[in-house]
ZAVODREN-848729 format. One line per field, with one value per residue (C-alpha): y, x, z; residue in one letter; residue number from 1. Coordinates in nm, 2 decimals. Example, Ala and Ser with C-alpha at 12.3 -4.5 7.8 and 13.67 -1.06 7.14 Angstrom:
v: -0.45/-0.11
u: 1.23/1.37
w: 0.78/0.71
residuo: A/S
num: 1/2
END
This chain:
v: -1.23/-1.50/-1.79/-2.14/-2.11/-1.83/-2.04/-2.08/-1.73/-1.58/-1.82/-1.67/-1.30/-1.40/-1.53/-1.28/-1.00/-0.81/-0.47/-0.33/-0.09/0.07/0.23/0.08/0.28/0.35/0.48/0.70/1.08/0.93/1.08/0.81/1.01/0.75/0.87/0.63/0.73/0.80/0.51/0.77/0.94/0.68/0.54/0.84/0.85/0.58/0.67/0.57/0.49/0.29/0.19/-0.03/0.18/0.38/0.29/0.04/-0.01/0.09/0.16/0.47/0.46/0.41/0.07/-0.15/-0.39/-0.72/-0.71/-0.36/-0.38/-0.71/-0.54/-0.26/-0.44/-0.66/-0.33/-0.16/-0.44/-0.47/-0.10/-0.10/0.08/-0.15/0.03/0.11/-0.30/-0.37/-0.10/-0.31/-0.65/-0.57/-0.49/-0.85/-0.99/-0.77/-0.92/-1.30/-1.41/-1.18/-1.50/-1.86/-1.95/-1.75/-1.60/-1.28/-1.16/-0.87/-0.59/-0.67/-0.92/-1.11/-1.33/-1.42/-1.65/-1.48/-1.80/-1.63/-1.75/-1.44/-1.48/-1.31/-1.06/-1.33/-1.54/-1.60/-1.61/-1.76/-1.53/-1.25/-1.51/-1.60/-1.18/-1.19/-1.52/-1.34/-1.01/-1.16/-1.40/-1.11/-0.92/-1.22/-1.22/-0.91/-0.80/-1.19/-1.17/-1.49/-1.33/-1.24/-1.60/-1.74/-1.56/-1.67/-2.07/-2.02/-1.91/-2.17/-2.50/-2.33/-2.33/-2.65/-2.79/-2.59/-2.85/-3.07/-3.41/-3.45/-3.78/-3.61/-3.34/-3.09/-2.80/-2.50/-2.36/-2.02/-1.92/-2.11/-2.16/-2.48/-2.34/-2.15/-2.51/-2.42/-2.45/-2.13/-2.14/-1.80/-1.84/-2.24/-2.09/-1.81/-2.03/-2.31/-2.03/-1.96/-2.31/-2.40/-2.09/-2.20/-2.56/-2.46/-2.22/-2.35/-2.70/-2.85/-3.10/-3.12/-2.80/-2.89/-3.18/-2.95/-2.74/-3.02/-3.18/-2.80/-2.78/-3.14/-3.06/-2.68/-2.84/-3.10/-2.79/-2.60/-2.52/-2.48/-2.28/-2.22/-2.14/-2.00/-2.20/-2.05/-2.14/-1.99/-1.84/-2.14/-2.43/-2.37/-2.44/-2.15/-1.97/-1.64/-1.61/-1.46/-1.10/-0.90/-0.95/-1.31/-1.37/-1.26/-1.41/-1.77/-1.69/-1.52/-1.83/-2.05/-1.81/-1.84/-2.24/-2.27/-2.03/-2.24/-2.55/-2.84/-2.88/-2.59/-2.69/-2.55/-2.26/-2.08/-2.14/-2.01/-1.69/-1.69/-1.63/-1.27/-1.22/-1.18/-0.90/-0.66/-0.45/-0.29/-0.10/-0.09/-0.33/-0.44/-0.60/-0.90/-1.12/-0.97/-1.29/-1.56/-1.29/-1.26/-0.91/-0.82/-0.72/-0.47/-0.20/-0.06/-0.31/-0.21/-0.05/-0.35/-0.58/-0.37/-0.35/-0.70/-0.74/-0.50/-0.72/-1.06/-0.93/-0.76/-1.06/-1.26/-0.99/-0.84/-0.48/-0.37/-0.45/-0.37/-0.01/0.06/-0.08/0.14/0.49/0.48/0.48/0.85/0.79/0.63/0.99/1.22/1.36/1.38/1.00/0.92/0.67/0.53/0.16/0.28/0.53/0.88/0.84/0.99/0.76/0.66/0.23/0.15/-0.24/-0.11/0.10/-0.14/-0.33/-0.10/-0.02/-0.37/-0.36/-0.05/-0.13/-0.46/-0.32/-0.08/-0.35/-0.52
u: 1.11/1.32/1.21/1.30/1.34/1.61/1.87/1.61/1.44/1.80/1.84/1.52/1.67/1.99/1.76/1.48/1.59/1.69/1.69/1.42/1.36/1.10/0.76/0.41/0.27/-0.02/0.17/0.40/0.31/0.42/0.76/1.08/1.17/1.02/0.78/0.73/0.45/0.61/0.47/0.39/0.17/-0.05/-0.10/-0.25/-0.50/-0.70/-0.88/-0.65/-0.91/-1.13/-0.84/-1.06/-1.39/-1.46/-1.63/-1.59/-1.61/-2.00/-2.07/-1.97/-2.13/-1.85/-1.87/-1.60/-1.38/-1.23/-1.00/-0.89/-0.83/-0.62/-0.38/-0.33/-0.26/0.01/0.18/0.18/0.36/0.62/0.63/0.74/0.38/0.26/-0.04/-0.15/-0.17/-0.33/-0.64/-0.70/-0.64/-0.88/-1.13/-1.03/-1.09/-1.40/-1.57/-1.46/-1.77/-2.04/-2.20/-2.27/-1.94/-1.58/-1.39/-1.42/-1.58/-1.74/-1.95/-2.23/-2.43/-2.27/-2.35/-1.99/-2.06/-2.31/-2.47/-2.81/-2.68/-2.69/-2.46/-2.58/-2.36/-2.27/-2.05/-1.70/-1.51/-1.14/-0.95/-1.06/-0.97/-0.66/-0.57/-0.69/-0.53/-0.19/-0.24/-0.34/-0.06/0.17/0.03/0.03/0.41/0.50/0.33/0.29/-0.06/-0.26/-0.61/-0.50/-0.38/-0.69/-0.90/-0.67/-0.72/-1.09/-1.14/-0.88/-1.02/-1.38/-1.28/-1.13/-1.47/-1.50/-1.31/-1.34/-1.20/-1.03/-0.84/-0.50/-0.56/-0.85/-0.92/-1.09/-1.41/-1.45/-1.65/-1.80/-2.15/-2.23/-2.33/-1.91/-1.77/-1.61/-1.18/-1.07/-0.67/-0.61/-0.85/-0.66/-0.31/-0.34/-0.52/-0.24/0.04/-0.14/-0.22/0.17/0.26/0.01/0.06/0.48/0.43/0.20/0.32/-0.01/0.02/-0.31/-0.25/0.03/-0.10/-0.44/-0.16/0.03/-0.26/-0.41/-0.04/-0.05/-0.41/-0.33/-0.03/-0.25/-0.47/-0.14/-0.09/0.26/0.32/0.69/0.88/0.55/0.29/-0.01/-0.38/-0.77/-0.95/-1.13/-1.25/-1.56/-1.64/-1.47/-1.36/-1.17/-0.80/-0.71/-0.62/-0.30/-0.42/-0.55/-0.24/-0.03/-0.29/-0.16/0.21/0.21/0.05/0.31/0.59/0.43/0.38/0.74/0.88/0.70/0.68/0.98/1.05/1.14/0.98/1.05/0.83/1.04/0.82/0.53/0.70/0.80/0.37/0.37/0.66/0.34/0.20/0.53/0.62/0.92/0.84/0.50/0.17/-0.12/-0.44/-0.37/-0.16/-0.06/0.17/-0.09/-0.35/-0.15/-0.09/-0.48/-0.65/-0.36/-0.51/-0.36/-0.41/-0.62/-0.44/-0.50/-0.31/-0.01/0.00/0.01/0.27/0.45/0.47/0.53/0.83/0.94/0.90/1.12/1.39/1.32/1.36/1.41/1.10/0.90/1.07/1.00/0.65/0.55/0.75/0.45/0.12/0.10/-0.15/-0.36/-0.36/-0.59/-0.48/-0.18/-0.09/-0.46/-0.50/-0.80/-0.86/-0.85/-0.60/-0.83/-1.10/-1.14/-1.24/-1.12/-1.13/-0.96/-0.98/-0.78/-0.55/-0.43/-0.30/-0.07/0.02/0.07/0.31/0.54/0.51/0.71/0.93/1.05/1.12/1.50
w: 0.69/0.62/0.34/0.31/0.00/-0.01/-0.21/-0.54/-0.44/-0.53/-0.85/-0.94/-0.90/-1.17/-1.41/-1.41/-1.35/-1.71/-1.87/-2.04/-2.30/-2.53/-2.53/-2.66/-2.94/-2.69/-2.43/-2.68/-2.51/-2.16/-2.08/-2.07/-1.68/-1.46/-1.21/-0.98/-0.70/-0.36/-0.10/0.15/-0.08/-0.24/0.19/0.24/-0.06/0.17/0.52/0.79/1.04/0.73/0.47/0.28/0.27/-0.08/-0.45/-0.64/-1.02/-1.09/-0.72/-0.66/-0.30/-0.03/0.15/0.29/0.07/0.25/-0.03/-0.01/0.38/0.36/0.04/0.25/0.58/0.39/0.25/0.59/0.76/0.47/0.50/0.84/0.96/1.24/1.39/1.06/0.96/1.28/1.21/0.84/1.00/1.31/1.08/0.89/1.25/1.31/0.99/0.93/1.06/0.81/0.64/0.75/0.73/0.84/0.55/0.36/-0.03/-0.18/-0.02/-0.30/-0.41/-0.75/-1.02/-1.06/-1.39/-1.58/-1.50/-1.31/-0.99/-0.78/-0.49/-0.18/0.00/0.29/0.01/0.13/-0.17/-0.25/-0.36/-0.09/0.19/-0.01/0.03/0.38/0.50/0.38/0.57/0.92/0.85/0.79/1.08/1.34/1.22/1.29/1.59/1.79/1.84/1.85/1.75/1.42/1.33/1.48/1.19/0.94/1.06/1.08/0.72/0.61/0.80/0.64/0.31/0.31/0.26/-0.03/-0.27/-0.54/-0.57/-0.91/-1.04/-0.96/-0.66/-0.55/-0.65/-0.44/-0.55/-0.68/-0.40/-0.10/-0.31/-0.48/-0.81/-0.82/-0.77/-1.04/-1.10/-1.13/-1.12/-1.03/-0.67/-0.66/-0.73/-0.46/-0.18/-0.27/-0.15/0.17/0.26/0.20/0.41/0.71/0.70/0.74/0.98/1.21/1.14/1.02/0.81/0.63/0.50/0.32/0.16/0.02/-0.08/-0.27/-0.41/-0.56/-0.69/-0.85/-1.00/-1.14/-1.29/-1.52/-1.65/-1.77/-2.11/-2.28/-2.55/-2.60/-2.29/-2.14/-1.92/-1.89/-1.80/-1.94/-1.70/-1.56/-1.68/-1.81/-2.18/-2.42/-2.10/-2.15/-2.15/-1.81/-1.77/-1.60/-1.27/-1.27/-1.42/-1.15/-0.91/-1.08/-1.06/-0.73/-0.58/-0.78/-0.59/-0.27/-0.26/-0.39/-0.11/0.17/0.04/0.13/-0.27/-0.45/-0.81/-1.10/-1.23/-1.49/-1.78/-1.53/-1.47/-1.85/-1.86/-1.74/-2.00/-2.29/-2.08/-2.08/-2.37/-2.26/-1.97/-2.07/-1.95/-2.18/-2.02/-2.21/-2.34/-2.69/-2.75/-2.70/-2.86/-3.15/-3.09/-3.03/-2.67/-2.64/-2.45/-2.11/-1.81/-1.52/-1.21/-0.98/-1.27/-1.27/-0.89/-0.91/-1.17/-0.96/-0.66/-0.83/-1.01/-0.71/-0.47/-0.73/-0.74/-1.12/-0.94/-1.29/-1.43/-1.12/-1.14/-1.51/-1.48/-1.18/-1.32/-1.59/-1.38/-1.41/-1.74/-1.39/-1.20/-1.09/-0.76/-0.50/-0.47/-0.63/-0.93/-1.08/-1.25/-1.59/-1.71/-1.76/-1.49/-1.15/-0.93/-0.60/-0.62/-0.27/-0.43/-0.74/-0.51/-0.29/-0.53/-0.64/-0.27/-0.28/-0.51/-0.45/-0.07/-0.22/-0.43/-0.11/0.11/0.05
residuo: X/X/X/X/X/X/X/X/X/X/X/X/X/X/X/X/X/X/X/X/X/X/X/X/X/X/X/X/X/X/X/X/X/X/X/X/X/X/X/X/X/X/X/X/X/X/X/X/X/X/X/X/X/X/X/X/X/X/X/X/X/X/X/X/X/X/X/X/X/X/X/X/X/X/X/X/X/X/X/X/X/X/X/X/X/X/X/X/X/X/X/X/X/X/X/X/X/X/X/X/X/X/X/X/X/X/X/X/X/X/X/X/X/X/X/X/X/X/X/X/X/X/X/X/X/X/X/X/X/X/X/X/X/X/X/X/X/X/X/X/X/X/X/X/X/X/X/X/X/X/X/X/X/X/X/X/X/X/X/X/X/X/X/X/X/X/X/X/X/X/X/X/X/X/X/X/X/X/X/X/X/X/X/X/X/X/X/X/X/X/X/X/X/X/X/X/X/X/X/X/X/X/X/X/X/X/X/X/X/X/X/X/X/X/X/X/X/X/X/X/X/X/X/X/X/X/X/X/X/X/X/X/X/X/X/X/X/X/X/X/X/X/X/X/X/X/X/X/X/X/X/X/X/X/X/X/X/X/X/X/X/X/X/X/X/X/X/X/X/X/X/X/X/X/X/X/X/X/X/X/X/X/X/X/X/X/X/X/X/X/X/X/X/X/X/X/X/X/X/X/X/X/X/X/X/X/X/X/X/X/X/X/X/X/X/X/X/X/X/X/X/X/X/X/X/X/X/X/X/X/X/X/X/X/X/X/X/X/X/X/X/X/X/X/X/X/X/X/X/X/X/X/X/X/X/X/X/X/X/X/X/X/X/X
num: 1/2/3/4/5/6/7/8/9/10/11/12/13/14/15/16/17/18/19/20/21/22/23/24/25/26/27/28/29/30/31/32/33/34/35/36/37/38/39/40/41/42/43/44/45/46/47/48/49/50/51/52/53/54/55/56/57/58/59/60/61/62/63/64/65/66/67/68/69/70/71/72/73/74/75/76/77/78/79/80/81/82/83/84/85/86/87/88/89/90/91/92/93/94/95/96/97/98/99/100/101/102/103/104/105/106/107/108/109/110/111/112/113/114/115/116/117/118/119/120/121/122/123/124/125/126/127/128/129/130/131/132/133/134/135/136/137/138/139/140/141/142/143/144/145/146/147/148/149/150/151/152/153/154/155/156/157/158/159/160/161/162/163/164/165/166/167/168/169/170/171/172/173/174/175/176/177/178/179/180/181/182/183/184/185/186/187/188/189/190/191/192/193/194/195/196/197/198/199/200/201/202/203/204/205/206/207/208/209/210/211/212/213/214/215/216/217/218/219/220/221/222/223/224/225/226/227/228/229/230/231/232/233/234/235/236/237/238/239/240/241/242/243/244/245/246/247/248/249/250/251/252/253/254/255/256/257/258/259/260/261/262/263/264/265/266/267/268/269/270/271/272/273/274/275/276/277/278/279/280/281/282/283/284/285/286/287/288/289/290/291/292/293/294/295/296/297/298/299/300/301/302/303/304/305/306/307/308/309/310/311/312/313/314/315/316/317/318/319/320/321/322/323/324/325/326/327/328/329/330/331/332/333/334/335/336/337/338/339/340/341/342/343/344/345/346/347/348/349/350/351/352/353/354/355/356/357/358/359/360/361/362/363/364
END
């Protein structure tokens, strides 16, 4: 695929990419040999005829995952496997019209704020469409069929409505449900990217001004600290700090807008954010830096297949490499690995993020 941005993708590449050394005191018994996971194996832990079907964290019942079909549609076209992207982004195609409105969300009903506002199973949510918006866009590429760009519009000229005005820019709500109007930057940050990429590629305009005005508003809810920019989870009053994968969500999206977008800003101190997360080759949940050293337990699977691919896609090859030789603690079978390091579950959401990632890090 070639970028219009290849001139500051490649700046990117000199200034990130850098050795790394060291161990985590919690991952001390894992051995220095890096064992990275073979690609091969870890496409074949899903079901080739139903990639995105299997549990999910406290549903162990199989159902099908948006999320998990779109990841693994993405990684099959950068992994060169064309029918097996077309089988995840039919289904995408199949299923972009389950609720009122097109787009794609959870197989489960969710309060997604703790707020008692149980969103029904129909919800569309952003950063499932972001993920599935990418893969049909990736798969429309790839093989030159209009159907599977078609979905992709749908969901995004749908979810344009789902915005709020703000003094500087919009932002895009959480989900497409009045009571998650809510500015999340990871689900802004990720739909910003695949706007950019849309409104370039199929030359539409309005996309790329939602894009720039969900750039212009992310940037005013930034917070420096350092070299580092990073944002709380959303918001809300007292919200959270974000986690691995929201993290990379926010930078990924920052990557993606820049790579399609006319300007190339600069987003050093953003990448500079993922920096707190890295302890030599090892990956903490949170932040220890902006913690203060606290929250440091192992991040989630789907966090480091999404650290994987945002350092990859910027060119830090050594990173990526380290960080994916030490998800062995996340085995339990031939090309198997669960969401937490120790249990034995098969999370096709978790998994596809790191098929995600090392599907990236194999492609030049």
């Amino acid at each position: 695929m070639r970028h219009p941005a290849g001139k500051w993708l490649l700046l990117l590449m000199l200034l990130f990419a850098m050795p790394v050394g060291g161990y985590a005191s919690w991952w001390a018994s894992r051995p220095a040999t890096p064992d990275i996971p073979s690609l091969t194996s870890v496409f074949l832990a899903f079901d080739k005829q139903h990639p995105g079907r299997g549990g999910d964290m406290g549903r162990p019942a199989p159902d099908d995952h948006a999320m998990a079909y779109a990841l693994y549609a993405s990684a099959a076209v950068l992994a060169g496997r064309t029918d097996d992207a077309r089988i995840a982004a039919d289904w995408l195609v199949a299923h972009d019209h389950d609720g009122a409105r097109p787009g794609w969300g959870l197989s489960f009903a969710w309060d997604a704020f703790s707020d008692g506002s149980t969103n029904p199973v129909t919800t569309v949510y952003g950063i499932t469409t972001a993920l599935a918006v990418r893969a049909l866009l990736d798969v429309a590429e790839k093989t030159g069929e209009r159907r599977y760009r078609d979905s992709a519009v749908g969901a995004l000229d749908a979810y344009s409505g789902a915005v709020t005005q703000t003094p500087v820019g919009v932002f895009f709500w959480y989900s497409d449900q009045v009571a998650d109007a809510i500015e999340v930057p990871n689900v802004v940050s990720m739909l910003m990217g695949q706007y950019a990429r849309a409104g370039r590629v199929l030359d539409r305009q309005d996309y790329r001004q939602l894009a720039d005005r969900a750039y212009a508003e992310l940037m005013t809810k930034r917070v420096m600290a350092g070299d580092r920019a990073y944002w709380p989870y959303s918001q809300n009053p007292n919200s959270r700090m974000n986690d691995l994968v929201h993290a990379s969500y926010i930078v990924q999206g920052l990557i993606d807008y820049a790579r399609w977008n006319n300007r190339a800003p600069d987003i050093r101190a953003e990448l500079h954010y993922l920096d707190g997360f890295i302890t030599g080759a090892c990956v903490t949940q949170m932040d220890t830096v902006l913690h203060k050293g606290r929250c440091a337990k192992p991040a989630s699977l789907w966090g480091i297949g999404m650290l994987m691919f945002t350092l990859a896609d910027i060119g830090d090859t050594v990173r990526a490499h380290a960080i994916a030789g030490q998800v062995g603690a996340y085995r339990f079978g031939d090309g198997l690995f669960a969401q937490r390091a120790g249990d034995h579950d098969f999370n096709p959401r978790a998994e596809a993020h790191l098929l995600f990632g090392l599907a990236r890090m194999a492609r030049p």
